[in-house]
PyMOL Python script that loads the backbone (N, CA, C, O; Angstrom):
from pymol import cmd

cmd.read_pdbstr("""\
ATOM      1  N   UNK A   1       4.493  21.214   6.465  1.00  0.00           N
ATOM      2  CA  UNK A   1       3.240  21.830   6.082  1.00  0.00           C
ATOM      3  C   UNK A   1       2.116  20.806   6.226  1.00  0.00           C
ATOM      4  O   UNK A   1       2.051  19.772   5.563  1.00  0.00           O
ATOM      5  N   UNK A   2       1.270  21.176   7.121  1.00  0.00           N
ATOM      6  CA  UNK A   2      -0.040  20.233   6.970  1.00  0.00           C
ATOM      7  C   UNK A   2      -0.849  20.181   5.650  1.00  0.00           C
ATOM      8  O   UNK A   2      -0.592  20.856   4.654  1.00  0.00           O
ATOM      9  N   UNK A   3      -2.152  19.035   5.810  1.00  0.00           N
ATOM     10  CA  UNK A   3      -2.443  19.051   4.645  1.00  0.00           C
ATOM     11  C   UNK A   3      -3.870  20.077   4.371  1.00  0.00           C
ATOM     12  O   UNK A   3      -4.678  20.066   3.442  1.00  0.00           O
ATOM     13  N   UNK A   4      -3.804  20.731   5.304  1.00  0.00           N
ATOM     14  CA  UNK A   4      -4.835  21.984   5.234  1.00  0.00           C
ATOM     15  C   UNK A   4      -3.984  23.046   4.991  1.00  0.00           C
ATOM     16  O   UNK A   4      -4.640  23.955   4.483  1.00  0.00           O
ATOM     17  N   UNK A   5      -2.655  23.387   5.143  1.00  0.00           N
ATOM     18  CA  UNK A   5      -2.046  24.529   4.520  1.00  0.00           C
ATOM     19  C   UNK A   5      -1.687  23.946   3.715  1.00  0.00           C
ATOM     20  O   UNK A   5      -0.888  24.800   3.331  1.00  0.00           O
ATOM     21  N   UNK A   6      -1.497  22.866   2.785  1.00  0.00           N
ATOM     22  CA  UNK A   6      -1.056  22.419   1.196  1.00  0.00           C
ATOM     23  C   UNK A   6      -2.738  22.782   0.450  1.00  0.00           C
ATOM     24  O   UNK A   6      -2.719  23.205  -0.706  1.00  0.00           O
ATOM     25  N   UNK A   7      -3.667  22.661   0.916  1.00  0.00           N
ATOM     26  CA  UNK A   7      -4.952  22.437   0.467  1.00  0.00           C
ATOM     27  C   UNK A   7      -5.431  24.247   0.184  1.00  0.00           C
ATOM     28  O   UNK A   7      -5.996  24.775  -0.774  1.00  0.00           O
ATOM     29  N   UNK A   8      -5.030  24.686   1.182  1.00  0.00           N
ATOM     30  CA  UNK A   8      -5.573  26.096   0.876  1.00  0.00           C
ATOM     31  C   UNK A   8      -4.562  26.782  -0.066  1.00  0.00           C
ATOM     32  O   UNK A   8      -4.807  27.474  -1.055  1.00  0.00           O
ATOM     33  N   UNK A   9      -3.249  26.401   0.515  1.00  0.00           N
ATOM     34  CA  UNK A   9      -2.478  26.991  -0.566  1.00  0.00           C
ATOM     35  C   UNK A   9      -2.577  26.798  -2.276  1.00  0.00           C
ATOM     36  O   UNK A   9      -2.148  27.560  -3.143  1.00  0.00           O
ATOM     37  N   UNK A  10      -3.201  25.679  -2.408  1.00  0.00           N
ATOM     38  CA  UNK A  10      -3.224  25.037  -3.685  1.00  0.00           C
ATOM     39  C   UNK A  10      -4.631  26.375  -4.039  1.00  0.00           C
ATOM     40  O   UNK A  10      -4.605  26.674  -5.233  1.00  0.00           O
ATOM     41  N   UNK A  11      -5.400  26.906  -3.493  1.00  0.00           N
ATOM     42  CA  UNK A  11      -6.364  27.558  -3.733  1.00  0.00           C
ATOM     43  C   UNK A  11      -5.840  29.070  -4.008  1.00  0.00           C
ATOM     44  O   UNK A  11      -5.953  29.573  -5.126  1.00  0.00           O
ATOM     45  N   UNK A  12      -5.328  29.678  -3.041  1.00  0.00           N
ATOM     46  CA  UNK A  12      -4.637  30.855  -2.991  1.00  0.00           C
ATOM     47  C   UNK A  12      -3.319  31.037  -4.460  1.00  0.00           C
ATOM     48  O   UNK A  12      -3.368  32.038  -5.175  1.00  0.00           O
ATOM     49  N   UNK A  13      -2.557  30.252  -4.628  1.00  0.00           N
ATOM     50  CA  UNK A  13      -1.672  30.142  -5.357  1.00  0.00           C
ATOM     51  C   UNK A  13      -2.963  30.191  -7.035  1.00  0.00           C
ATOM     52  O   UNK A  13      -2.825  31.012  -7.941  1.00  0.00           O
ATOM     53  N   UNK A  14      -3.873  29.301  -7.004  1.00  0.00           N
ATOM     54  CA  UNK A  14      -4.682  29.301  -8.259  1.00  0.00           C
ATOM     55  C   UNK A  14      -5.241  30.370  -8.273  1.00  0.00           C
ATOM     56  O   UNK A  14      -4.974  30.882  -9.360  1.00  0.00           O
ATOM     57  N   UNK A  15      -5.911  31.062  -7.658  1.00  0.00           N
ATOM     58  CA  UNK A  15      -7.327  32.068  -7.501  1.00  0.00           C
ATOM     59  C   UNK A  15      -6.558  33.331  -6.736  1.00  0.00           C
ATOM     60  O   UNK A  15      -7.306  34.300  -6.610  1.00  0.00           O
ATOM     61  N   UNK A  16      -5.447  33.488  -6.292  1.00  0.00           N
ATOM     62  CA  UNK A  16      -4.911  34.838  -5.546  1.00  0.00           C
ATOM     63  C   UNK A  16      -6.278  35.250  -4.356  1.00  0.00           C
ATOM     64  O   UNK A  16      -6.627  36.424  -4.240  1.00  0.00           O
ATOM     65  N   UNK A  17      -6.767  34.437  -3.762  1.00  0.00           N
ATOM     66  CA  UNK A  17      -7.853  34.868  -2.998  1.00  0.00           C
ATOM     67  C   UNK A  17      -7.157  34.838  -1.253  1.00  0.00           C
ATOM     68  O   UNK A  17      -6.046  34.555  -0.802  1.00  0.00           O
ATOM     69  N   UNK A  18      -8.182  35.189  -0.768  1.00  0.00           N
ATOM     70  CA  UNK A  18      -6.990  35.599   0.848  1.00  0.00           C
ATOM     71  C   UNK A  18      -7.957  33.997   1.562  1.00  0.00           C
ATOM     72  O   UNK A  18      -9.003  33.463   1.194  1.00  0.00           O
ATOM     73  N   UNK A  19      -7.105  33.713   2.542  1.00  0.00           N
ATOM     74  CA  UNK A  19      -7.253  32.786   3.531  1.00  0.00           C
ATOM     75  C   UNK A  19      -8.627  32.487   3.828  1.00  0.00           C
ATOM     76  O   UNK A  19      -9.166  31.385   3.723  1.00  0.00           O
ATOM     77  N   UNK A  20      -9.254  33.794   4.289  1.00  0.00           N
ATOM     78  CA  UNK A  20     -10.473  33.761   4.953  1.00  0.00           C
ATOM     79  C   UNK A  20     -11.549  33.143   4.053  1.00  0.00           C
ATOM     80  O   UNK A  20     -12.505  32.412   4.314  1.00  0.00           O
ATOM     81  N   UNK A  21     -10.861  33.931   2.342  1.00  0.00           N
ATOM     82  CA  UNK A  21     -12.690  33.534   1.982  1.00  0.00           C
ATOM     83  C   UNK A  21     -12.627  32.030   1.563  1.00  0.00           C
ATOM     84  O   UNK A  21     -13.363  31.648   0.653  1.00  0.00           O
ATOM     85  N   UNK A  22     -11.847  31.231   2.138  1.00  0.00           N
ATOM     86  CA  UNK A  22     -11.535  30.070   1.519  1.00  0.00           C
ATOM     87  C   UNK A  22     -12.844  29.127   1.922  1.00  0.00           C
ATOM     88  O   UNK A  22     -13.401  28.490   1.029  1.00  0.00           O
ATOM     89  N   UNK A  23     -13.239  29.068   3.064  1.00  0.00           N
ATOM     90  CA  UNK A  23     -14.378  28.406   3.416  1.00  0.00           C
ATOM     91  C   UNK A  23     -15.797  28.124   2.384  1.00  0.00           C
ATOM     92  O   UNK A  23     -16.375  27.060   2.160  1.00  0.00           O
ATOM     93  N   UNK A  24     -16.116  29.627   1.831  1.00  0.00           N
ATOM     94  CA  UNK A  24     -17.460  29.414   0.976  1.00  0.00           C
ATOM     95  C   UNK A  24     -17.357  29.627   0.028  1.00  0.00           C
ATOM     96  O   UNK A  24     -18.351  30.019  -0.583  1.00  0.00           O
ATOM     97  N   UNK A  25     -15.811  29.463  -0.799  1.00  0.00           N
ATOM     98  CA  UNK A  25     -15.614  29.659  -2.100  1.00  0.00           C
ATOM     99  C   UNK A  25     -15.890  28.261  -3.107  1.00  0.00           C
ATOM    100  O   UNK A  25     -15.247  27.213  -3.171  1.00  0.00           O
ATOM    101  N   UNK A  26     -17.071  28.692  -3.828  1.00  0.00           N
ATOM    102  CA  UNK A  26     -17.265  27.880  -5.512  1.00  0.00           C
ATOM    103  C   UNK A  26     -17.071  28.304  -6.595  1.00  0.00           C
ATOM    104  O   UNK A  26     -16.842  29.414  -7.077  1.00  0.00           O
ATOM    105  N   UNK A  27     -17.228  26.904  -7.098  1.00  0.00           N
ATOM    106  CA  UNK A  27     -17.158  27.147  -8.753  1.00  0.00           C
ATOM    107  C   UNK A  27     -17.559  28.196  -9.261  1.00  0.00           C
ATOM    108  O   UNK A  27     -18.695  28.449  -8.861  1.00  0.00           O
ATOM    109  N   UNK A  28     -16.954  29.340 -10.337  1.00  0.00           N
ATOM    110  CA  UNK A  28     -17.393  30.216 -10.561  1.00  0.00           C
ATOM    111  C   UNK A  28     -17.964  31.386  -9.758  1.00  0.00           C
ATOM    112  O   UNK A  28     -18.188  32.455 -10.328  1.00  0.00           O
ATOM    113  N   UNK A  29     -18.136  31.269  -8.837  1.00  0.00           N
ATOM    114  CA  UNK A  29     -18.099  32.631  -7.698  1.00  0.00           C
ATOM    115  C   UNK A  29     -17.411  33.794  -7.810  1.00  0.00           C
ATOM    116  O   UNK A  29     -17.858  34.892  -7.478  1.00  0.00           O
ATOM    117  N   UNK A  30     -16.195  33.560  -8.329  1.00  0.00           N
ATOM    118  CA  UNK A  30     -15.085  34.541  -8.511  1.00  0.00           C
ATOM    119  C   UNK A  30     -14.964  34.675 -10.074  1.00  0.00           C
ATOM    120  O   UNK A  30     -16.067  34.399 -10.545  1.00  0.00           O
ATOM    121  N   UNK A  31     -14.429  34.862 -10.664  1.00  0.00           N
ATOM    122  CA  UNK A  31     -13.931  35.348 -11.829  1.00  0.00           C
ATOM    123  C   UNK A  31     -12.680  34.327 -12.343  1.00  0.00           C
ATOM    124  O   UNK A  31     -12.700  33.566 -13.310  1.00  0.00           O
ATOM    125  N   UNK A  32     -11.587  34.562 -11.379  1.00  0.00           N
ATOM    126  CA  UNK A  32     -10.202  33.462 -11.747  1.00  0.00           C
ATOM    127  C   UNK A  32     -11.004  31.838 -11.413  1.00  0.00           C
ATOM    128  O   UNK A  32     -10.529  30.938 -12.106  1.00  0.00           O
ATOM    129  N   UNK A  33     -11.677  31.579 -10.839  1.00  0.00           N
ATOM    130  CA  UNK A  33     -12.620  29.855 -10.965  1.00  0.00           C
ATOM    131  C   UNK A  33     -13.245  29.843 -12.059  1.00  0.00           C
ATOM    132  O   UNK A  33     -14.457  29.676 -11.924  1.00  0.00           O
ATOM    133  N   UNK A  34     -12.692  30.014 -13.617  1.00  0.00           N
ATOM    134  CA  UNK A  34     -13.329  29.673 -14.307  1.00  0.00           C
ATOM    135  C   UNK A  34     -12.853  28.362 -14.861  1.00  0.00           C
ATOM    136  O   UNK A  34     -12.168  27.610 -14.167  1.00  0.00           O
ATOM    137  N   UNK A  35     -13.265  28.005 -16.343  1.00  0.00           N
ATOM    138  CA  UNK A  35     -12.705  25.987 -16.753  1.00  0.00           C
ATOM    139  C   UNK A  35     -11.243  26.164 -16.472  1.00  0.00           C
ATOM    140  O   UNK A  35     -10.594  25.274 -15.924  1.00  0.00           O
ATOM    141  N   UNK A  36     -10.607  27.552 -16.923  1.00  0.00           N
ATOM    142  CA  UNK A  36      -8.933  27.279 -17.050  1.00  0.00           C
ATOM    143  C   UNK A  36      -8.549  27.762 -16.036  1.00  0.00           C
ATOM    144  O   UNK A  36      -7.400  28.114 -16.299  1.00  0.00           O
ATOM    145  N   UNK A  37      -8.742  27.997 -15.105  1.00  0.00           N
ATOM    146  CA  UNK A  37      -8.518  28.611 -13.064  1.00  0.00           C
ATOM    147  C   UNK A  37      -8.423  27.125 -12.481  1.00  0.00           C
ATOM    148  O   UNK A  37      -7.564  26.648 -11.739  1.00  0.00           O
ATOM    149  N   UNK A  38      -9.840  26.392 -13.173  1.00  0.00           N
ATOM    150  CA  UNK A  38     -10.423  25.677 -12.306  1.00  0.00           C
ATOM    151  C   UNK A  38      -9.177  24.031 -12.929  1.00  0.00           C
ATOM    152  O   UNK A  38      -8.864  23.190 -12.086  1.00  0.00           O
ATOM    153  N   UNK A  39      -8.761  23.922 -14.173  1.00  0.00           N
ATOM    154  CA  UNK A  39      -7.505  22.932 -14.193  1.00  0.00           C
ATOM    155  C   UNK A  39      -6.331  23.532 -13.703  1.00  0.00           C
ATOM    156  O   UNK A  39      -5.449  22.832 -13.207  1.00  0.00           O
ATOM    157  N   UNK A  40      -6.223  24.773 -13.791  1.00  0.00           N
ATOM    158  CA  UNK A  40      -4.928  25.202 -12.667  1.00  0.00           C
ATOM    159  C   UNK A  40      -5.313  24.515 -10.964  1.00  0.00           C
ATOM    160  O   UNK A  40      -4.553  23.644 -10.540  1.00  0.00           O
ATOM    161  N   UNK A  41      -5.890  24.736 -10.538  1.00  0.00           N
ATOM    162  CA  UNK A  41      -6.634  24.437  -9.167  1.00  0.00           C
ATOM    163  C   UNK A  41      -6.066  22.949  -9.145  1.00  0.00           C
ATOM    164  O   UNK A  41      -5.256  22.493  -8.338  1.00  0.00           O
ATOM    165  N   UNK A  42      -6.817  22.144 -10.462  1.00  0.00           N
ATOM    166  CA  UNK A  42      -6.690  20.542 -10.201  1.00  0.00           C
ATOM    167  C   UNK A  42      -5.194  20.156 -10.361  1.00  0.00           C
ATOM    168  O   UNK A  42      -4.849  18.990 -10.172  1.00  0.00           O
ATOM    169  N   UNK A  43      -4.106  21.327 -10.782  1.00  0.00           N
ATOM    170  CA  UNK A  43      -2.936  20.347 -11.145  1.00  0.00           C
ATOM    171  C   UNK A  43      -2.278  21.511 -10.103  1.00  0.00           C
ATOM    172  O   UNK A  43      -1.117  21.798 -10.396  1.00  0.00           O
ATOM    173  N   UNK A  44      -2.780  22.151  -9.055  1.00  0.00           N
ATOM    174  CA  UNK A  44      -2.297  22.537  -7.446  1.00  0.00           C
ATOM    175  C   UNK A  44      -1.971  21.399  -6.897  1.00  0.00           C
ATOM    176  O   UNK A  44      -0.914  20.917  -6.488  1.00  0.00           O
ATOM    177  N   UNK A  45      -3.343  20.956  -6.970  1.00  0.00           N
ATOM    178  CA  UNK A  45      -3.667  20.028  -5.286  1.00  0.00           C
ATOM    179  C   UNK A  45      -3.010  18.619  -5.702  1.00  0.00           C
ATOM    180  O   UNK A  45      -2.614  17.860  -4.817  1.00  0.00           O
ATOM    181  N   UNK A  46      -2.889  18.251  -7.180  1.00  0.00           N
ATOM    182  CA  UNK A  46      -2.311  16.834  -7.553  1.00  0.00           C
ATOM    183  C   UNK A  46      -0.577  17.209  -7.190  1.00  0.00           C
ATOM    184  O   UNK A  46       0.197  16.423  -6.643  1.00  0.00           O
ATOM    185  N   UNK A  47      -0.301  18.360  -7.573  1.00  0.00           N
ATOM    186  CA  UNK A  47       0.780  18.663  -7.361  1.00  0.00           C
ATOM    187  C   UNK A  47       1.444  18.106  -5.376  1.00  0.00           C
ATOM    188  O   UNK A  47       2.162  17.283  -4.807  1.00  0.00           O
ATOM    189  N   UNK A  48       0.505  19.328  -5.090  1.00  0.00           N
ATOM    190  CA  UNK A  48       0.557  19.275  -3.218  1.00  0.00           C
ATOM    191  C   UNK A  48       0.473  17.751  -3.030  1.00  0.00           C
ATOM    192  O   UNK A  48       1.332  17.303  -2.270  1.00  0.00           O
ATOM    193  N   UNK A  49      -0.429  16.813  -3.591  1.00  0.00           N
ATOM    194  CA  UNK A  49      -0.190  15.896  -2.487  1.00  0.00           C
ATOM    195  C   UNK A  49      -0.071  14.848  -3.426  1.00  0.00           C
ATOM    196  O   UNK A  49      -0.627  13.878  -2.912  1.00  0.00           O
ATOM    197  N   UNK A  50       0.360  14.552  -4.519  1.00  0.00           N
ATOM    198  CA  UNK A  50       1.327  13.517  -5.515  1.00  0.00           C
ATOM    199  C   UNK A  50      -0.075  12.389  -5.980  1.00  0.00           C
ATOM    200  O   UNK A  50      -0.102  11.159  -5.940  1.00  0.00           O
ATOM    201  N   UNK A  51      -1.161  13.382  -6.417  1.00  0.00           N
ATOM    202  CA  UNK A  51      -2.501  12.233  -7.002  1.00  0.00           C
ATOM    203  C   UNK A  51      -2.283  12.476  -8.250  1.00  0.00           C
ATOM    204  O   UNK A  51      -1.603  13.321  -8.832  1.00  0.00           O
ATOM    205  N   UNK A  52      -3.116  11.412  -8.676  1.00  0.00           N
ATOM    206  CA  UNK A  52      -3.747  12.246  -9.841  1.00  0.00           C
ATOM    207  C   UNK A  52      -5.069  11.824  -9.949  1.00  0.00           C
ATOM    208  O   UNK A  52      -5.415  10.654  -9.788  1.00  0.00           O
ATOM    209  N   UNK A  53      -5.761  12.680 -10.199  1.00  0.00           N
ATOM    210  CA  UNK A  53      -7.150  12.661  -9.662  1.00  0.00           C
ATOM    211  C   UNK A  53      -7.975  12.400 -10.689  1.00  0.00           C
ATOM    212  O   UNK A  53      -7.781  12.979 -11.757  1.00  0.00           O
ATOM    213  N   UNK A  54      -9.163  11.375 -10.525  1.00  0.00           N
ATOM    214  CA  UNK A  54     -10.281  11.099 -12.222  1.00  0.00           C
ATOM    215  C   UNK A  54     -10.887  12.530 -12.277  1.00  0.00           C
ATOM    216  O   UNK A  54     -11.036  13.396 -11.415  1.00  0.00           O
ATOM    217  N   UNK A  55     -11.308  12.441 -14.161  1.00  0.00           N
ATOM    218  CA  UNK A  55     -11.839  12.795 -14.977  1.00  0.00           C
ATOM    219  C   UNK A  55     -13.441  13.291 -13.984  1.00  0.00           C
ATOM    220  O   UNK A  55     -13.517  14.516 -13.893  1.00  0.00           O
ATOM    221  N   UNK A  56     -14.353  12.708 -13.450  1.00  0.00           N
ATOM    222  CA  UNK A  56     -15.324  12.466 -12.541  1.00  0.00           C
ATOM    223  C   UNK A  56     -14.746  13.225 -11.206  1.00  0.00           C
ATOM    224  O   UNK A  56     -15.459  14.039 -10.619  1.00  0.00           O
ATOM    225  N   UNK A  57     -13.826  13.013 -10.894  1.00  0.00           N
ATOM    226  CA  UNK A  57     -13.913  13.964  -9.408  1.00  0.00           C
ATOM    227  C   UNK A  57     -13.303  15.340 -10.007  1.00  0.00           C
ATOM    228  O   UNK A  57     -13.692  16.345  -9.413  1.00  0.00           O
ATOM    229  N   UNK A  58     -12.460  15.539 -11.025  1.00  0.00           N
ATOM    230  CA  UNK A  58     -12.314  16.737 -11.201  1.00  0.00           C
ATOM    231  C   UNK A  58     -13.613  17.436 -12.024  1.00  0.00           C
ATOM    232  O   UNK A  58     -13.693  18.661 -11.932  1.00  0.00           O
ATOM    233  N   UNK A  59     -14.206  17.027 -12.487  1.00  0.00           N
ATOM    234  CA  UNK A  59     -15.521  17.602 -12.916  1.00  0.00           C
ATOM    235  C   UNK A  59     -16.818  17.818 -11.472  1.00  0.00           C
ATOM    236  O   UNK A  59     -17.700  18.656 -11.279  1.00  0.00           O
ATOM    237  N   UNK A  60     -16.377  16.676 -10.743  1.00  0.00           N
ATOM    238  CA  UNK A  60     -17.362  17.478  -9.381  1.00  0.00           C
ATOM    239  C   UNK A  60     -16.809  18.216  -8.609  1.00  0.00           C
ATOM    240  O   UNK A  60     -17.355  18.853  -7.708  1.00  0.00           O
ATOM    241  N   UNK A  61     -15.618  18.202  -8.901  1.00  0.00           N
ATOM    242  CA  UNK A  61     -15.039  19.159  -7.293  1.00  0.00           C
ATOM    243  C   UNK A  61     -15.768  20.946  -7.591  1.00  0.00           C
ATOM    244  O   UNK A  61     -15.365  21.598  -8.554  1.00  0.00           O
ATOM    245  N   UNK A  62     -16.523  21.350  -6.903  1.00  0.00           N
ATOM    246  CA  UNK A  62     -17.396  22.486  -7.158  1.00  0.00           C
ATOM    247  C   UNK A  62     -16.911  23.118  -6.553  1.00  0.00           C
ATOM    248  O   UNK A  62     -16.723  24.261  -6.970  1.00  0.00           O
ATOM    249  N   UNK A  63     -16.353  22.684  -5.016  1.00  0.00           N
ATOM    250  CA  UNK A  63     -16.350  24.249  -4.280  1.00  0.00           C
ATOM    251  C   UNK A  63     -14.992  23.174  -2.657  1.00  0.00           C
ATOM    252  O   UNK A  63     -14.826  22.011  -2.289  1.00  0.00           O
ATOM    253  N   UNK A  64     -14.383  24.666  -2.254  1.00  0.00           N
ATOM    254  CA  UNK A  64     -13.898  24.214  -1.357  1.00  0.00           C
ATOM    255  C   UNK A  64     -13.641  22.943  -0.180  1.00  0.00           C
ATOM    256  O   UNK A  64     -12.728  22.203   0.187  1.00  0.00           O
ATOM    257  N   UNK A  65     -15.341  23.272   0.198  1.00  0.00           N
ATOM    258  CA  UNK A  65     -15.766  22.127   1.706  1.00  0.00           C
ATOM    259  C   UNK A  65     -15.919  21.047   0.733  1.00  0.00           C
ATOM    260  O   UNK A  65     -15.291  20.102   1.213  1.00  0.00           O
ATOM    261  N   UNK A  66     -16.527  20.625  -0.608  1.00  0.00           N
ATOM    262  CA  UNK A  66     -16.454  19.294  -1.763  1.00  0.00           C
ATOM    263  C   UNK A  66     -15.257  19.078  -1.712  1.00  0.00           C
ATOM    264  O   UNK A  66     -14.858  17.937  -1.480  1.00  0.00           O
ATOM    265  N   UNK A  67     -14.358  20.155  -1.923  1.00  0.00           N
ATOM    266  CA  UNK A  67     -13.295  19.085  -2.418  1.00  0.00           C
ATOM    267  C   UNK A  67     -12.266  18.173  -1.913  1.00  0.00           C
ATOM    268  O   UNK A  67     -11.470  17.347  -2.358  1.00  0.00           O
ATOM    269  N   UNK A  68     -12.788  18.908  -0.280  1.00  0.00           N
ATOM    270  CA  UNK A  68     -12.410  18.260   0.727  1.00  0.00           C
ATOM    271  C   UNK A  68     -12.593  17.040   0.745  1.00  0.00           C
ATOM    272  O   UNK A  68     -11.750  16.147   0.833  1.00  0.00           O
ATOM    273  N   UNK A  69     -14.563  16.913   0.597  1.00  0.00           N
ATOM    274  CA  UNK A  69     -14.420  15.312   0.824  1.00  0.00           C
ATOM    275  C   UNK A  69     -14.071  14.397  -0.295  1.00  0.00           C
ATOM    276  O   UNK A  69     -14.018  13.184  -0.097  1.00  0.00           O
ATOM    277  N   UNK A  70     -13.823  14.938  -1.501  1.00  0.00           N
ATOM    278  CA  UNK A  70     -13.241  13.902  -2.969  1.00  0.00           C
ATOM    279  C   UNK A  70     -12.157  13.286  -2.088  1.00  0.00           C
ATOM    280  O   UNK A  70     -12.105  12.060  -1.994  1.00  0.00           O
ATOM    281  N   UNK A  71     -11.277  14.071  -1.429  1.00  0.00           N
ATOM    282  CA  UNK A  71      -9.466  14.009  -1.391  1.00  0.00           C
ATOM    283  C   UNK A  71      -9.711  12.900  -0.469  1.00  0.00           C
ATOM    284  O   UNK A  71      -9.219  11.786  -0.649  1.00  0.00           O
ATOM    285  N   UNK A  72     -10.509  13.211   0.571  1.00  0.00           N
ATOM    286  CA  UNK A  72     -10.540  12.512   2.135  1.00  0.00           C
ATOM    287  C   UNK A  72     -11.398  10.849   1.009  1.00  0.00           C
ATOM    288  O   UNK A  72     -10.888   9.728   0.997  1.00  0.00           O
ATOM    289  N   UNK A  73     -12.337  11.129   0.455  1.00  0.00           N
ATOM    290  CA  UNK A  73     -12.970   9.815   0.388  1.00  0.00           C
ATOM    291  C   UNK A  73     -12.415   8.855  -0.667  1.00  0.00           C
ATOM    292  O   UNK A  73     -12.463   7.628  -0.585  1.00  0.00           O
ATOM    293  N   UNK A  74     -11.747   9.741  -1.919  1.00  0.00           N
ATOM    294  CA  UNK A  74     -10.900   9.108  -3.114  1.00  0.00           C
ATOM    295  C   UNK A  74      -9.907   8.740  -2.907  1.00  0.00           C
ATOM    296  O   UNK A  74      -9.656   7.550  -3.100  1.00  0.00           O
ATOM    297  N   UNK A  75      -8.932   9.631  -2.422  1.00  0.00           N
ATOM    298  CA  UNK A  75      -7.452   9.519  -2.279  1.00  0.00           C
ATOM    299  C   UNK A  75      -6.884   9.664  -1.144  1.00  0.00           C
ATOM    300  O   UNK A  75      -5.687   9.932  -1.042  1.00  0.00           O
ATOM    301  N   UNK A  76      -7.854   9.466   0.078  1.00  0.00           N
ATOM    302  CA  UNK A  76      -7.096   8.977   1.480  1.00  0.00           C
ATOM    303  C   UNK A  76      -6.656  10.127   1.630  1.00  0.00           C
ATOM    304  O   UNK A  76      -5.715   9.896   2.389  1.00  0.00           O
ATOM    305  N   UNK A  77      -6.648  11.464   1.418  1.00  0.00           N
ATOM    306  CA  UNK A  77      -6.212  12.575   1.903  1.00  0.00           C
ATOM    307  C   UNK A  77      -7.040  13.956   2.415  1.00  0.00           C
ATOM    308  O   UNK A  77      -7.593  14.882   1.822  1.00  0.00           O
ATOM    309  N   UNK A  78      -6.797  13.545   4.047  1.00  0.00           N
ATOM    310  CA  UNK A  78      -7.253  14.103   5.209  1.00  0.00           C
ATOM    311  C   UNK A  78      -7.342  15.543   5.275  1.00  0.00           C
ATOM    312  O   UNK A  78      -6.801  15.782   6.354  1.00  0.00           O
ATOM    313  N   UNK A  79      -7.640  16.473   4.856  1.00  0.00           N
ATOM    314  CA  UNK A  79      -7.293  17.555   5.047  1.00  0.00           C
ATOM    315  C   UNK A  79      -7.425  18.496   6.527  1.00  0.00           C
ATOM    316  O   UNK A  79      -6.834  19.509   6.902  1.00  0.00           O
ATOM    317  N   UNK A  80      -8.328  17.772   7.056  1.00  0.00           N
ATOM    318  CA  UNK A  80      -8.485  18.319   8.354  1.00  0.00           C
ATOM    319  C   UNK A  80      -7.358  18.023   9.395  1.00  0.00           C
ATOM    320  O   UNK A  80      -7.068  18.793  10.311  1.00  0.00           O
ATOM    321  N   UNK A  81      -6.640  16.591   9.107  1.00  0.00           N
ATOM    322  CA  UNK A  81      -5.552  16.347   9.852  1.00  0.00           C
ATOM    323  C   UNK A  81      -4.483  17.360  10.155  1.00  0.00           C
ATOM    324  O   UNK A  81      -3.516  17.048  10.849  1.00  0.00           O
TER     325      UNK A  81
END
""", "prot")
cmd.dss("prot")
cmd.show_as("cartoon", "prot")
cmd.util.cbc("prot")
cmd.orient("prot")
């Protein structure tokens, strides 16, 4: 599994949302992204790729294309790869 199907999956599995709308999905946009969606979400993606992520990036990660770059710029994990 690449780390763009661990990354979306970590989204889909939290939020039950389909593939597509994964691109322009934020914080609170939906209903299931709320505070307790949104620590399900953070203990997805720590899960998927074995981080554990600060206090500070899980409070900024806002929206999809962000949280991309936390992973890529914090924790060395590429998602576009």
């Amino acid at each position: 599994m690449t780390n763009l199907e661990k990354y979306d999956k970590a989204f889909i599995d939290a939020f039950n949302v389909a593939a597509e709308d994964l691109p322009n999905l934020k914080y609170q946009d939906i209903a299931a992204w709320d505070s307790v969606g949104h620590m399900s979400l953070m203990a997805n993606i720590e899960d998927s790729f074995d981080i554990m992520m600060e206090v500070e990036d899980i409070m900024d990660f806002s929206s999809y294309a962000h949280g991309k770059e936390i992973l890529k710029a914090n924790y060395e994990v590429d998602i576009e790869a």
